[in-house]
N, C-alpha and C positions, 0 to 999 in steps of 0.2 A: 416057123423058122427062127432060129436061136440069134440074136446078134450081140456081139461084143462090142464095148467102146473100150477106145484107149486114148486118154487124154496127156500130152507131154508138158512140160516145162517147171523150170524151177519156181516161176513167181505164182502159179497157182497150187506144186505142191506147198511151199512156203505160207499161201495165205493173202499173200502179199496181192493176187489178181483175184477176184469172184470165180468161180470157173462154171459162166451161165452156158459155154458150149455144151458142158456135158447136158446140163436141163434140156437146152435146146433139142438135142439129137436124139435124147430119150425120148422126148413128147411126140416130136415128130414122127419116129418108129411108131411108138405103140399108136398113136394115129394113126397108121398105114396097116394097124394088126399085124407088127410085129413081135416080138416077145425079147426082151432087152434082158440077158439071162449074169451079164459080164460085166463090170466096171471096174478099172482102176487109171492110178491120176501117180503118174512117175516124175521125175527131176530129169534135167539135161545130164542125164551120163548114159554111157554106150551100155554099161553092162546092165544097167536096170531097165532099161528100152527092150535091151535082147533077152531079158526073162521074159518080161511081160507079153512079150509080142509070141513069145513058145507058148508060153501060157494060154493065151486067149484063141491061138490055133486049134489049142488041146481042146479047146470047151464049148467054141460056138462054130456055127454054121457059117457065118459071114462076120468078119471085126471093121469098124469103123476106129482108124487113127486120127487124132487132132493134136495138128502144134506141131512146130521142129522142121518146117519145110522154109527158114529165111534162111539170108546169104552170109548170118554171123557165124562164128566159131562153135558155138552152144545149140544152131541147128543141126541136130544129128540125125534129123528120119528117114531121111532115102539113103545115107549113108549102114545104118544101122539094119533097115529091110534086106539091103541087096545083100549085107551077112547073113541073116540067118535064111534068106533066099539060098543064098550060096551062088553068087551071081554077081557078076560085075555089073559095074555104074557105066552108063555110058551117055554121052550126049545128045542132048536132042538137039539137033540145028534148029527146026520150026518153033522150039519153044524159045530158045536164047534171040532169036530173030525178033520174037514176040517182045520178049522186056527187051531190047533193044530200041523200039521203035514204041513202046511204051513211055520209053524214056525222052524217046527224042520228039514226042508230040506237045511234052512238059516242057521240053526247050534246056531238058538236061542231059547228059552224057551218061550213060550208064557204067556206073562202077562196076569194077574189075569183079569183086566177090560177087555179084548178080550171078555171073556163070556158073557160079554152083546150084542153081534154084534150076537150071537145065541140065544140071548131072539128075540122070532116071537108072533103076536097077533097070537092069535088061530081061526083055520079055515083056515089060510092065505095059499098061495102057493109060495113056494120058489123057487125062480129066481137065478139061478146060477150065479156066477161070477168069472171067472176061474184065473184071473189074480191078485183078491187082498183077503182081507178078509170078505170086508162087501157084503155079500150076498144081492139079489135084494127079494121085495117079494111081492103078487099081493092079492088082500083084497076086498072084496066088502064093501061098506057103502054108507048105505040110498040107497040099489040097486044102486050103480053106482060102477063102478070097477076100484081101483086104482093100480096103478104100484108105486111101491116105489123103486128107483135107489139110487147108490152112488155117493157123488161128483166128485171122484175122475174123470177127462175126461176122461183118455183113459177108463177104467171101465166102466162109462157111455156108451161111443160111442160105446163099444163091445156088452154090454148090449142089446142097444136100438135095435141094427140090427139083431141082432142073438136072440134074446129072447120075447123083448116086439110090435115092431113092426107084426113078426108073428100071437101074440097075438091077437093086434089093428083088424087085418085082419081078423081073424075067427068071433071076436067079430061083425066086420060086415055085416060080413053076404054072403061078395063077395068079392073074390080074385081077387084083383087088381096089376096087375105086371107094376110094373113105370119104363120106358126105360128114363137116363139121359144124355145128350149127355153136355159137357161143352168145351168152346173156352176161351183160356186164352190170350191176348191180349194187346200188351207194347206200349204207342207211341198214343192211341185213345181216348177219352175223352166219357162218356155215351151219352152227346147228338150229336156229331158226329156218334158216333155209331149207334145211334137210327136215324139218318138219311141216312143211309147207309145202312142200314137193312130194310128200309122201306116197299122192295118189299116183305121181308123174312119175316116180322109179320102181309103181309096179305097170303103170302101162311101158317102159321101155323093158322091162327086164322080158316083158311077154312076148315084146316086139322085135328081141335083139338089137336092140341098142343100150349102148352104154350112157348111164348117167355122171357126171362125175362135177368135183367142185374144187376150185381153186381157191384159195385166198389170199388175194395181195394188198394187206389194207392200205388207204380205207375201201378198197372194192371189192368182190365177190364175182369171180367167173363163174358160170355156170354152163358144162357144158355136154350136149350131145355128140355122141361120133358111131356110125354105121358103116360097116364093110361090108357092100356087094358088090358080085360077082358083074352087073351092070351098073351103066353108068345114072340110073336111074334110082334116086334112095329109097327105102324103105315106105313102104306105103303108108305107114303109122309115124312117117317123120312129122309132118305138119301138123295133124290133131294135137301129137305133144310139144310140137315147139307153140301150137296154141295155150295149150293148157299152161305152160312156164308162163307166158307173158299175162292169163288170166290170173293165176297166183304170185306173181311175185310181182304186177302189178307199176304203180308206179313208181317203186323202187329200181327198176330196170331204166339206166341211164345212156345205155346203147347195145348196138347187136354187133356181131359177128370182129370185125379190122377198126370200126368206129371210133373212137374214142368220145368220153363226156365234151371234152371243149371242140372237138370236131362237130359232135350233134348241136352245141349253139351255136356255131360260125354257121350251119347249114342255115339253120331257122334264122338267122338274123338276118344272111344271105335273101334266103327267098321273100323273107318279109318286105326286105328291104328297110331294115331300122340299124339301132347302133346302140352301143353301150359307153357310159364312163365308169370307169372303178379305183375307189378308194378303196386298201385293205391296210389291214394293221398285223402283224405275230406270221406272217404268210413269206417275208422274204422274195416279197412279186409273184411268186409264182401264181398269182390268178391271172396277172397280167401275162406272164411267160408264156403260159399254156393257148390263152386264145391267139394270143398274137401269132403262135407258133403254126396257126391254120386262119390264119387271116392274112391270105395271098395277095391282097391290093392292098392293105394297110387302113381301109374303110367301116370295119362293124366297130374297131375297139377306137374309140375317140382319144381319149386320153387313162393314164393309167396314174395310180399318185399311190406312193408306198411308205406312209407313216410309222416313224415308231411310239409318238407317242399321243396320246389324246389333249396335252397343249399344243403339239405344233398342229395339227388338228383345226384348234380353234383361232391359231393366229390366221393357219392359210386361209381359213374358210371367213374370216375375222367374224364368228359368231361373239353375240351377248354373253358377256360377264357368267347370266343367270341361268346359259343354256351346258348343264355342265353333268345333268342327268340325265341318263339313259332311258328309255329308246329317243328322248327328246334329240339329242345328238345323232344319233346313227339317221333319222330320216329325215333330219335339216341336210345332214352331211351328201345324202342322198338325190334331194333334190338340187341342192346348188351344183353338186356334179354331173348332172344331169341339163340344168338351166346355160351354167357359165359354159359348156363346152359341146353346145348345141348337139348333143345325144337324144337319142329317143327313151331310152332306162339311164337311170342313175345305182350302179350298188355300191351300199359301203359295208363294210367286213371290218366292224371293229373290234375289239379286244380286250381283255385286261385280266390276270391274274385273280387266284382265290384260292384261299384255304378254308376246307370244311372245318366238320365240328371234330375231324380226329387228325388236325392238322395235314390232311392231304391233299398236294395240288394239284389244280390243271387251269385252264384259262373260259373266263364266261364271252361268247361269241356272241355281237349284234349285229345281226343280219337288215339290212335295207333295201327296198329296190323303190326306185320310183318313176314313175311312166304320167305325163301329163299334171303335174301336181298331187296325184294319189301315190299314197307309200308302202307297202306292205314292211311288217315288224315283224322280227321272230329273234328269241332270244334260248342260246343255248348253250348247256354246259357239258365241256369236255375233259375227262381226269386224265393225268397221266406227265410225262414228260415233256420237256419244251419241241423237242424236234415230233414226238407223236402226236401232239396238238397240232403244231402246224399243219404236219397233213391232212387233219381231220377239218382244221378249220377252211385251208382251199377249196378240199373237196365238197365242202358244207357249200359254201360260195357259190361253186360253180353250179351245185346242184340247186340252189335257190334262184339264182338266175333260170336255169334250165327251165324248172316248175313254172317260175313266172312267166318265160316265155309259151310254153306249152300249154297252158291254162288249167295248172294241173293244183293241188293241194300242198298249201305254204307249209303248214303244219304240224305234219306226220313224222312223230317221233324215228326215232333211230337208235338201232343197239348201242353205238358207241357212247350216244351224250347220259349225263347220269339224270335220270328222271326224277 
């Protein structure tokens, strides 16, 4: 089954917004074993709406629209459908009822323009949307049957899953239940991985499953996805979601919705212990992330975000003579650890360097210390300031991780230059 996307507005054909809906609703399709054959991404004008949407009639089996459904001047998508429908707009009392009492839970009064977010072509079928005000609504034209969403993402992604997908499904005729398994992966590069997996993408190819690989640095998704007819996956799912975790090893930093700083809130959780962290060229984000999954406010003790390695040595008031590395990073390690009664201490230090062909990047000093022992690792990152960053959190967090896990301090990684 062919399916079209139609993305609206001026600030992502412009540039001016990311336009991660379309991502979204592509993956999600061909997840479901659809086949995504259409894409185009138009401005708020009527006459470029009403090509696109002839268009995408002409070509696929089912179109999925996004954007153009608020209560401004510039939202034109149900006005725009019910034309080339050939079909008037007409009101929905249930839905105007709906942002009405949306509004009034907020303790606000619903603005007049809202009422256009309940003008629907007629005939159409309204799409719930439990979370905002612009209702979804589903339309046939020229026989083909469109889905019209809102921009908003979370909205959309609530939509898609619980509403229109279902849809997509009956529309074809055969219930297809997609089993997704994902490996999320710090430290491995996609064509390391694809040679590392090599044995794993002829046992899925034998098994009809799909292999495939993401890259969002500094991480590496790795992912399985199988369509059966039951609800029960593929019998060769588990051998090879064995075989991934055997080869890619301890480079694998979580599975499936998990994220990295979610897997050390867990462990730090169940252990029952706690961390402090100093980091340096990070911007907090080591601190950001766990705290972001530390629901009582108890694994992350204190967090300290330095930029430079004198103020360093004022707060910490080390010696004069302590001013070389690793000496620094596992002092720094344990006093945050000691003063702020933590079970680990890491610090995430930093500092600029230029090689011998004058090219930068930043050398990271990694610390963790537990009971007076400290483990050291030092490592070098090329590249630009905001690319380093990311490399250097994600380094962070995954040495925390190891540490915690009782796993190998160590093991190189693609990114740093060996």
């Amino acid at each position: 089954m062919k399916i079209g996307i139609l993305c609206t507005g001026d600030e992502i054909l412009t540039g001016k917004t990311v336009n991660t809906n379309y991502s979204h609703i592509a993956k999600r399709l061909v997840e479901y074993g659809f086949e995504v054959n259409w894409g185009a991404v138009v401005g708020d004008q009527h006459e470029a709406i009403h090509r696109a949407m002839e268009l995408a009639a002409s070509s696929s089996d089912a179109v999925i629209v996004n954007g153009g459904l608020g209560p401004t001047l510039d939202d034109l998508t149900q006005e725009v459908a019910a034309n080339v429908a050939k079909v008037e707009l007409e009101l929905n009392q249930g839905w105007l009822d709906h942002i009405a009492s949306w509004y009034h839970s907020r303790g606000r009064v619903m603005p007049e323009n809202n009422q256009k977010q309940a003008l629907l072509p007629s005939g159409s079928e309204l799409i719930d949307n439990p979370i905002g005000t612009a209702c979804g609504f589903a339309l046939d034209i020229h026989g083909v049957r469109f889905f019209f969403t809102p921009g908003v993402p979370k909205e959309l992604y609530m939509m898609l899953d619980q509403e229109i997908l279902p849809r997509l499904q009956n529309l074809r005729g055969v219930s297809l239940h997609t089993h997704i398994k994902r490996f999320h992966s710090f430290g491995i590069g996609e064509s390391r991985a694809d040679k590392m997996l090599a044995q794993v993408a002829r046992m899925a190819e034998n098994s009809r499953i799909k292999l495939g690989f993401q890259s969002h640095y500094p991480q590496l998704e790795t992912k399985l996805v199988a369509n059966t007819t039951t609800r029960d996956p593929p019998e060769m799912m588990g051998p090879i979601e064995d075989e991934i975790r055997n080869c890619l090893g301890n480079f694998i930093v979580s599975e499936d919705d998990q994220t990295l700083e979610q897997n050390i809130c867990q462990i730090l959780q169940e252990s029952g212990t706690s961390v402090s962290i100093v980091e340096m060229h990070t911007a907090g984000l080591i601190n950001s992330r766990l705290h972001a999954c530390d629901e009582q406010g108890e694994l992350v003790k204190v967090g300290i975000v330095s930029q430079t390695m004198g103020d360093l040595h004022d707060l910490f008031q080390l010696p004069n003579d302590e001013w070389t590395q690793p000496t620094v990073t596992k002092r720094v390690a344990t006093l945050a650890s000691q003063q702020n009664n933590s079970t680990y201490g890491l610090s995430v230090l930093t500092e600029r360097y230029l090689d011998e062909r004058e090219q930068g990047g930043i050398e990271i000093h990694l610390g963790i210390s537990k009971n007076g022992d400290v483990e050291y690792r030092k490592s070098r990152l090329p590249g630009s300031p905001n690319w380093t960053r990311l490399g250097a959190v994600e380094l962070g967090l995954d040495f925390l991780r190891r540490s915690l896990s009782g796993l190998p301090m160590h093991e190189l990684i693609d990114f740093e230059q060996h």
